[in-house]
C-alpha positions as CSV (number, residue, x, y, z in Angstrom):
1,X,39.2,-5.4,9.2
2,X,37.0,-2.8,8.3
3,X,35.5,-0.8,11.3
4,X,32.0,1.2,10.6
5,X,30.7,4.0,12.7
6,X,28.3,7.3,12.4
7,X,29.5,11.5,12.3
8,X,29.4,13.3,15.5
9,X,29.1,11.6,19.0
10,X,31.9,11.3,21.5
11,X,34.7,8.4,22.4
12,X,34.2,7.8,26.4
13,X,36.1,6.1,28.9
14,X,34.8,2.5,28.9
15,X,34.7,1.5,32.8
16,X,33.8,-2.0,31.8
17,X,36.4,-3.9,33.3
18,X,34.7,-4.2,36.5
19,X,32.5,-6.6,35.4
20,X,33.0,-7.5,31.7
21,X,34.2,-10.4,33.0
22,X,31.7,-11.4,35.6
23,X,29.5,-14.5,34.3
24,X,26.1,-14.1,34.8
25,X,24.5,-14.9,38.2
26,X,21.3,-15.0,40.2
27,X,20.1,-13.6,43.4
28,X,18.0,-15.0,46.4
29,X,14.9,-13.1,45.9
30,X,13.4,-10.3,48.3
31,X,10.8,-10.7,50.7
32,X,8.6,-8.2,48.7
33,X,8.4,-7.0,44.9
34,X,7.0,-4.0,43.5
35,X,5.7,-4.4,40.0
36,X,4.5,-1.1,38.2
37,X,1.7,-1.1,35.6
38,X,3.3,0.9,33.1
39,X,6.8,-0.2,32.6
40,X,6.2,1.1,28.7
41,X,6.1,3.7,25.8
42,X,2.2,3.7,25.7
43,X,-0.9,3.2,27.6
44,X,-0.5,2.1,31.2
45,X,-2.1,-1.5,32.2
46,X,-5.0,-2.2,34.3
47,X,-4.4,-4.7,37.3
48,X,-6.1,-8.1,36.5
49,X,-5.9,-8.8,40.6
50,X,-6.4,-7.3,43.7
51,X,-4.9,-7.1,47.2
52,X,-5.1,-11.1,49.1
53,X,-5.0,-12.7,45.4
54,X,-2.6,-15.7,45.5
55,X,-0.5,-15.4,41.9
56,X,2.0,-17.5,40.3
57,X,5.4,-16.5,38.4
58,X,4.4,-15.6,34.9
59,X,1.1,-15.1,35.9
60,X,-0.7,-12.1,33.8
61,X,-1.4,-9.6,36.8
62,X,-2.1,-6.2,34.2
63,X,-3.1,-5.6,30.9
64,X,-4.8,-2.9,28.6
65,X,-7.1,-3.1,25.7
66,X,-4.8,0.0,23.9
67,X,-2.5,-1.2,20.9
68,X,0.3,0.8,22.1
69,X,0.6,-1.0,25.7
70,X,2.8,-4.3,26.9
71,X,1.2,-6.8,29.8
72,X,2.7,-7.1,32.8
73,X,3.2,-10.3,34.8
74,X,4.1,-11.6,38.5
75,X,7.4,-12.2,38.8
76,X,7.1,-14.7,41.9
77,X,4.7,-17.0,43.5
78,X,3.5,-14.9,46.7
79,X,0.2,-13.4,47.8
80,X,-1.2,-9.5,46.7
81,X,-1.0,-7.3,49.8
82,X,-2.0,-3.7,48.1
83,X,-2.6,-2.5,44.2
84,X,-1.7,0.9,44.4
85,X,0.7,4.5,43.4
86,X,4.3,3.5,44.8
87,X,7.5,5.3,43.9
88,X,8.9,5.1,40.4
89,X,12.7,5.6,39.2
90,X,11.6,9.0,37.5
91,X,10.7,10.5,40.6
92,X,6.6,10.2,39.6
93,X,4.3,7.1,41.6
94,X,3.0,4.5,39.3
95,X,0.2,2.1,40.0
96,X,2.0,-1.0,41.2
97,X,1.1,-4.1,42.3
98,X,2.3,-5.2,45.7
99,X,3.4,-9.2,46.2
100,X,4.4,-10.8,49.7
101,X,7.1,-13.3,48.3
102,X,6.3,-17.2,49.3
103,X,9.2,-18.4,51.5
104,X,9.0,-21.7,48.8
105,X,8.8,-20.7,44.8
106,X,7.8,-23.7,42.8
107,X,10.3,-23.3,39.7
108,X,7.8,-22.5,36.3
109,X,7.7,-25.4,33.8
110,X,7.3,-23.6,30.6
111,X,5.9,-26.1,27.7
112,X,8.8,-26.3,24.6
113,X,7.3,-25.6,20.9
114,X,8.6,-25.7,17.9
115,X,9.8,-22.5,16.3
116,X,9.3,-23.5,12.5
117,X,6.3,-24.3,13.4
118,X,5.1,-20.8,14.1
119,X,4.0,-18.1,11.4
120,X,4.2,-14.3,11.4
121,X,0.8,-13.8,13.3
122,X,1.8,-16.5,15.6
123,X,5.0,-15.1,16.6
124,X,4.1,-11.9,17.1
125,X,0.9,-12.8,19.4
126,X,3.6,-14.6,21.7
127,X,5.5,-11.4,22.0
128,X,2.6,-9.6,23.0
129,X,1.1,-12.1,25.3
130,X,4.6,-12.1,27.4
131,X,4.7,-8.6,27.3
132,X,8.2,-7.9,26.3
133,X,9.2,-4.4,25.3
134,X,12.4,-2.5,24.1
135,X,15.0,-3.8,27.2
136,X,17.8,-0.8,26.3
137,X,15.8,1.1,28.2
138,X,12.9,2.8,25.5
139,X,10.9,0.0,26.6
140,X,8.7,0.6,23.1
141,X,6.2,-2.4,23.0
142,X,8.2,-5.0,20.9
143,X,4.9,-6.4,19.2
144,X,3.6,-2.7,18.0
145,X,7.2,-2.5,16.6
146,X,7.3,-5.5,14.3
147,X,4.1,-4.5,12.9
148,X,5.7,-2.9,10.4
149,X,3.9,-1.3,7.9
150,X,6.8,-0.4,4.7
151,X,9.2,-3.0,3.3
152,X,11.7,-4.0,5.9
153,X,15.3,-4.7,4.0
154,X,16.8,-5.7,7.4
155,X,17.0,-6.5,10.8
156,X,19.9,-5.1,13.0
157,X,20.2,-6.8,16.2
158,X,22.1,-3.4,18.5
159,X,24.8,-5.5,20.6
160,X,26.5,-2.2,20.6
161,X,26.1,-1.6,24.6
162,X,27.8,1.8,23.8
163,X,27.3,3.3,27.4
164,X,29.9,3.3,30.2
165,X,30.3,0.3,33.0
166,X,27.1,-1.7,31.5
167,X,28.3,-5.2,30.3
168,X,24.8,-7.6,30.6
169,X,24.4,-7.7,26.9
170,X,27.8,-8.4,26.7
171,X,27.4,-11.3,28.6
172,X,24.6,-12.7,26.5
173,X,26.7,-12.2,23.3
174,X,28.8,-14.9,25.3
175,X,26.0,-17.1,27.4
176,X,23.7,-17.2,25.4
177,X,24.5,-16.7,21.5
178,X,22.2,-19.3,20.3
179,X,19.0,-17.8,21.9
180,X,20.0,-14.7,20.3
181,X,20.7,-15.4,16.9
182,X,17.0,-17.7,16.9
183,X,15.0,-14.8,18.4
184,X,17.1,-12.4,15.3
185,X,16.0,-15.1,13.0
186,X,12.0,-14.9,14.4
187,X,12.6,-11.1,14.0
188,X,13.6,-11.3,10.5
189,X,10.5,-14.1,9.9
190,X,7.9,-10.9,11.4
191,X,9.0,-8.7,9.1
192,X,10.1,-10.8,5.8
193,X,13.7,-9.1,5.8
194,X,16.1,-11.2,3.6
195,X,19.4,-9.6,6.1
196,X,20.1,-10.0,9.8
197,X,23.4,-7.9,10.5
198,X,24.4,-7.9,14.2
199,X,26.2,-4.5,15.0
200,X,29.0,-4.9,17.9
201,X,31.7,-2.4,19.0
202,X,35.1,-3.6,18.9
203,X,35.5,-3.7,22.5
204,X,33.7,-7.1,22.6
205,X,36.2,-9.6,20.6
206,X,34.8,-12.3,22.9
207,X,31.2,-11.7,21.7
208,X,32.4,-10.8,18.5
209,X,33.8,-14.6,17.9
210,X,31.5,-15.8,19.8
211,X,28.6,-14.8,17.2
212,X,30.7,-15.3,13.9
213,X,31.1,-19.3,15.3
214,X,26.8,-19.3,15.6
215,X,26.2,-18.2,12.0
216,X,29.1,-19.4,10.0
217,X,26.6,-21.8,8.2
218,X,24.4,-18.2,7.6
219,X,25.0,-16.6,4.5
220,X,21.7,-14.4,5.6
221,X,23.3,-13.4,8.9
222,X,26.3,-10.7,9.2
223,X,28.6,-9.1,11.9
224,X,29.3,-5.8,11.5
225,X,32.4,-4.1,13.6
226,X,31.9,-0.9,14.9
227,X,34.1,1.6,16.5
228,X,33.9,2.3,20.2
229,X,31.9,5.1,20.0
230,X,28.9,7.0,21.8
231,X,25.9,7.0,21.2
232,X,26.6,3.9,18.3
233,X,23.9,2.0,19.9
234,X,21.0,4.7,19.1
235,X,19.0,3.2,16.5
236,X,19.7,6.3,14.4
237,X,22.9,6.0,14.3
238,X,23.2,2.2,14.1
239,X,21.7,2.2,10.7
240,X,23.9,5.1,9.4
241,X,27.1,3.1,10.6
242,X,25.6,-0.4,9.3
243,X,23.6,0.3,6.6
244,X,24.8,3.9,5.3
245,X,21.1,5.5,5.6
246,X,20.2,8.7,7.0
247,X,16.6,8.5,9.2
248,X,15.5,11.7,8.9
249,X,14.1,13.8,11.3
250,X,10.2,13.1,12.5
251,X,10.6,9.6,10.6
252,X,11.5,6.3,12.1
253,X,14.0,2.8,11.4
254,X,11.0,1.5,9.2
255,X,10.9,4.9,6.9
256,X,14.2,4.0,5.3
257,X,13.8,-0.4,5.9
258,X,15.2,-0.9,9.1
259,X,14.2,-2.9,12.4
260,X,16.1,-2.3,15.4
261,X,16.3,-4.7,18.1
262,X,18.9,-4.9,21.1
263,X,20.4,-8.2,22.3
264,X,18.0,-8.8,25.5
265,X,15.0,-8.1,24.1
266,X,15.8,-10.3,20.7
267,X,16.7,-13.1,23.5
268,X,13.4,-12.4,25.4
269,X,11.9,-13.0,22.1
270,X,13.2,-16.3,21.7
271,X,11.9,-17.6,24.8
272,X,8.3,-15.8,24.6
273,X,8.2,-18.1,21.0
274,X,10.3,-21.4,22.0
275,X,8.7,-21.3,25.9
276,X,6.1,-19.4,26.4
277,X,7.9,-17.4,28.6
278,X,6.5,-14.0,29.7
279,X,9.2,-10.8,30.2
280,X,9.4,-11.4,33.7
281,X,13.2,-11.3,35.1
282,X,16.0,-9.9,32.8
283,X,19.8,-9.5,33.0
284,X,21.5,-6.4,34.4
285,X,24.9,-4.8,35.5
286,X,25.5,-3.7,39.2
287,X,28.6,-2.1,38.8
288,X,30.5,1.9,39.6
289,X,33.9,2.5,41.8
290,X,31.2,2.3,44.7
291,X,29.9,-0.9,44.2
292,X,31.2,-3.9,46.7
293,X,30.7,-6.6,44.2
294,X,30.4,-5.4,40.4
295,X,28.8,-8.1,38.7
296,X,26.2,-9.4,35.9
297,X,22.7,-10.7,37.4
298,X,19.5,-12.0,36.5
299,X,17.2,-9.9,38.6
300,X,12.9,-10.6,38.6
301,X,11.1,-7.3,37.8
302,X,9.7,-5.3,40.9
303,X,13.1,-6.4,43.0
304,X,14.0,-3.2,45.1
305,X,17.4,-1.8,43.9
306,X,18.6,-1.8,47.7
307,X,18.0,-5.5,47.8
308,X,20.4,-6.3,44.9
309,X,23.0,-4.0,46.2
310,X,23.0,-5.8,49.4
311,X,23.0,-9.3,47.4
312,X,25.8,-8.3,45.5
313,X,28.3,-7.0,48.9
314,X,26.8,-3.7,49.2
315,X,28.5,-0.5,48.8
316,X,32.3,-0.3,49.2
317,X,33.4,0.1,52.5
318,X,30.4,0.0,54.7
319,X,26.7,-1.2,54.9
320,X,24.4,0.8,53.4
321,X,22.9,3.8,55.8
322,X,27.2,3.6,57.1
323,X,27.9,4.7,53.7
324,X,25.5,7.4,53.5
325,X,26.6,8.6,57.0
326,X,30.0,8.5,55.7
327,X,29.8,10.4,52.4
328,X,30.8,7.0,50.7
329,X,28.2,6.5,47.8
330,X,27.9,10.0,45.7
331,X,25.2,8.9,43.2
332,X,22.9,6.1,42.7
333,X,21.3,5.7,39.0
334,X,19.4,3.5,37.4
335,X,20.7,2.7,33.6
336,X,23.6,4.0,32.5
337,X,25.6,7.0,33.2
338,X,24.7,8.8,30.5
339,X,21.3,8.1,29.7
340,X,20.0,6.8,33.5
341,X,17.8,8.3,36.0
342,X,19.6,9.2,39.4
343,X,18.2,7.6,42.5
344,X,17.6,9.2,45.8
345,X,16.2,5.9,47.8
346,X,16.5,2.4,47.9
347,X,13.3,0.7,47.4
348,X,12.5,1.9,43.9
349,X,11.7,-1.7,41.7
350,X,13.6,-2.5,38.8
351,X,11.7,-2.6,35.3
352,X,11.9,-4.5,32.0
353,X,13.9,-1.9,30.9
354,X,16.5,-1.4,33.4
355,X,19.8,-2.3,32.3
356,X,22.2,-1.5,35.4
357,X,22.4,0.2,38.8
358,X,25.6,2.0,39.2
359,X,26.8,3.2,42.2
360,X,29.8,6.2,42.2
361,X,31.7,7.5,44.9
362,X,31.6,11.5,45.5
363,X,34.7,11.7,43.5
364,X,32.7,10.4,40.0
365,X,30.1,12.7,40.7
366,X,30.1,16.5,39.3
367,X,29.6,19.0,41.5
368,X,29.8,22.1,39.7
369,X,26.5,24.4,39.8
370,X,25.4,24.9,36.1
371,X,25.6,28.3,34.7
372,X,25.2,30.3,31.9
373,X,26.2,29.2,28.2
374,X,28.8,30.8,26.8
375,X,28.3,29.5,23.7
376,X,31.2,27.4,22.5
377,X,29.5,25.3,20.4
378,X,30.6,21.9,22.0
379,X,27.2,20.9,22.3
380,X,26.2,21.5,18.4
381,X,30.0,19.9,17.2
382,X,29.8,16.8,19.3
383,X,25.7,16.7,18.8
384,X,25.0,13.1,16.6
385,X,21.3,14.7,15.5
386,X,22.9,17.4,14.7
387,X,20.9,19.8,16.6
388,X,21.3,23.3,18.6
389,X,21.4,21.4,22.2
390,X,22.6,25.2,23.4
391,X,19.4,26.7,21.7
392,X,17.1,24.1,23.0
393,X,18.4,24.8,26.5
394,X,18.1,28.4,26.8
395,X,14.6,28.5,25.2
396,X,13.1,25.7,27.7
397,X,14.9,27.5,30.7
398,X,13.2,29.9,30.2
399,X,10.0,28.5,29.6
400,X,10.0,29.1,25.8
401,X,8.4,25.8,24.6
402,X,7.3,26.3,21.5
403,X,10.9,27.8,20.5
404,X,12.6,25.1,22.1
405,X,10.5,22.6,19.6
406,X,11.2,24.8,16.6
407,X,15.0,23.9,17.1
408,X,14.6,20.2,16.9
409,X,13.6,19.5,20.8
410,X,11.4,16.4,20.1
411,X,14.1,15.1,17.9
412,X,16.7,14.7,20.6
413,X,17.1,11.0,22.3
414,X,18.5,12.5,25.3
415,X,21.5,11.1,24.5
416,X,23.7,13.0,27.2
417,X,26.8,14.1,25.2
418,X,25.5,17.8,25.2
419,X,25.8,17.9,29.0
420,X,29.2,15.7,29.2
421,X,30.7,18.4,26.8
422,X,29.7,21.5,28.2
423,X,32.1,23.5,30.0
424,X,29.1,25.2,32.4
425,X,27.6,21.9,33.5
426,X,24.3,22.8,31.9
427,X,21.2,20.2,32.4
428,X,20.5,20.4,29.1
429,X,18.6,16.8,28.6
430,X,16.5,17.9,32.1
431,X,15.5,20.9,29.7
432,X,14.8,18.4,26.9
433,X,12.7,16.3,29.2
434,X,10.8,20.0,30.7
435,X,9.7,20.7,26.9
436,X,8.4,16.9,26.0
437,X,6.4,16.8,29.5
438,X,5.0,20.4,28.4
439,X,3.9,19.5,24.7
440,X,2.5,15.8,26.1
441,X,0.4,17.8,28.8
442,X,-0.6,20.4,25.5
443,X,-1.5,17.6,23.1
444,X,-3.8,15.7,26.3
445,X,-5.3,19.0,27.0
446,X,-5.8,19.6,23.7
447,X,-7.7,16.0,23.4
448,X,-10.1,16.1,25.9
């Protein structure tokens, strides 16, 4: 069995096992949902209704004229009580549109079509009009993505799910392997690639045989093991490990003939071309030594995180304001544990591109005050874009943007491993993320 992977990175403990196992379930749905206009790389939407406006599941509610952008829809039947900034999971308000969910939801009847029937231009006009986007959590527009401009020699479906406790694409490597390998195969239509190789880590056998049974008849389709290893699911790295090709810096998949697609968005695919379903629920992982009931569930966008930890048991041990008062629940984050956003309140939506709320005790939790680098060089051995991380930080700490760029800051993914590694607990991706905000704000000032 040959076992591929990429230089650099770091093996982490898994923490799947509370809910690798976990089928995938549903949720009774809240009495309100919060659904913000930019939920994507690109320009934000505009809302297409305003407060008192009846809408319908799947109903187009915002859109924008920009190619770089992804429409949003309702994710219930219910009423519009307010279009306006609410709180976002980065800590910034977003434009949002407000719906009172109906007691009663009338289940959507999405007409069936057939897929051979569709051509490149068709396919990718269903993608865009349901809005889907990157669902690892880039949220990229998916349509802007597959209009690929270079040759594309493959398409490399990422089933890697390389960050602790998440297991929802896991579970769709099980539950729904055929919608995934069509959506791969209306992928590799797009973009005219003759190869689809799925990459999965080793620590999926299930999903593994699971997706060797759908394409034993596909001499066009591959599954490629790869070793338990973070970050394997960066699109960088996934094509070294696959495909033995270096991106290099400043370029993207497409420079050297790649297309990178993760499990739930090549699913949402699938049913944006066979349904005409619109992105508007997706699976995710509630999991963490906190969480009551660790599980895998299909959550509509806009649901309030709170609500889906109270669906699934709560927090371990006590209800939810008991827990705080208690010194219970440690952390709260959105995504996963290296690459998430921590919460500090309960009624923040979920996205298209949320893939699990995790909830630690005080023990999982770091509480070491960062200090100065002492320069061991963890950061740069362990680094898998082989940058300076320890460089990076000490020039944006100290406000020395245009240094911190010089040594490769817009290159970084934010990975995490720099900050895992380091001995003195330095926020090194929070310095990454200080430099991007400062050269956006340059480059818009530097527009008008």
């Amino acid at each position: 069995m040959t076992v591929k992977t990429f230089k650099q990175g770091v093996f982490l403990p898994h923490y799947k096992k509370y809910s690798e196992d976990q089928p995938i379930t549903t949720i009774d749905l809240p009495n309100e949902v919060v659904i913000p206009l930019h939920q994507h790389i690109g320009a934000p939407c505009q809302a297409l209704v305003r407060a008192g406006d009846r809408v319908k599941t799947g109903q187009k509610i915002g859109e924008s004229a920009a190619f770089v952008s992804a429409a949003i829809h309702a994710s219930v039947d219910g009423t519009v009580t307010a279009v306006e900034p609410r709180p976002y999971f980065t800590g910034t308000n977003v434009e949002s549109v407000v719906i009172e969910v109906d007691p009663e939801q009338k289940e959507p009847v999405w007409p069936e079509q057939d897929l051979s029937s569709l051509d490149k231009d068709a396919i990718k006009a269903a993608i865009k009009e349901a809005g889907i986007v990157g669902m690892g959590g880039a949220a990229f527009p998916t349509h802007v993505k597959l209009s690929a401009s270079k040759p594309i020699d493959a398409v490399i479906i990422n089933a890697c799910e390389c960050e602790p406790f998440l297991t929802c694409d896991h579970r769709l490597l099980i539950e729904a392997t055929a919608a995934l390998v069509e959506g791969a195969r209306l992928i590799r239509k797009v973009v005219d690639a003759p190869r689809v190789y799925f990459g999965v880590e080793t620590n999926k056998a299930d999903g593994i045989a699971a997706l060797k049974q759908a394409i034993k008849d596909d001499e066009t389709m591959e599954v490629v093991m790869l070793d338990v290893k973070y970050p394997q699911g960066s699109e960088k790295q996934l094509i070294k490990a696959v495909m033995d090709r270096e991106v290099p810096p400043g370029k993207l998949p497409l420079d050297v003939g790649a297309i990178v697609q993760n499990v739930s968005t090549a699913i949402a695919i699938y049913e944006a071309c066979r349904y005409k379903k619109p992105l508007y629920e997706r699976v995710l992982t509630l999991s963490g030594d906190a969480a009551a009931r660790p599980g895998n569930i299909r959550v509509r966008v806009g649901t309030p995180i709170g609500h889906i930890i109270e669906q699934c048991g709560g927090f371990k041990g006590a209800s939810g304001e008991e827990a705080r008062l208690n010194k219970l629940v440690g952390k709260i984050i959105m995504g996963g544990p290296m690459t998430g956003w921590a919460q500090s309140r309960l009624d923040i939506p979920i996205v298209k591109g949320t893939s699990g709320i995790l909830i630690f005790s005080p023990a999982m939790v770091a509480k070491t005050e960062h200090r100065a680098c002492v320069r061991c060089g963890r950061c740069v051995e362990h680094c898998p874009m082989f940058l300076y991380p320890s460089h990076i930080g000490m020039y944006a700490e100290n406000g020395r943007y245009d240094s911190a760029v010089e040594w490769g800051a817009m290159d970084c993914f934010e990975c995490g491993i720099c900050v895992y590694v380091c001995p003195s607990n330095r926020p090194i991706v929070k310095f990454v993320r200080e430099t991007k905000r400062h050269v956006a704000a340059a480059r818009a000032a530097k527009a008008k």
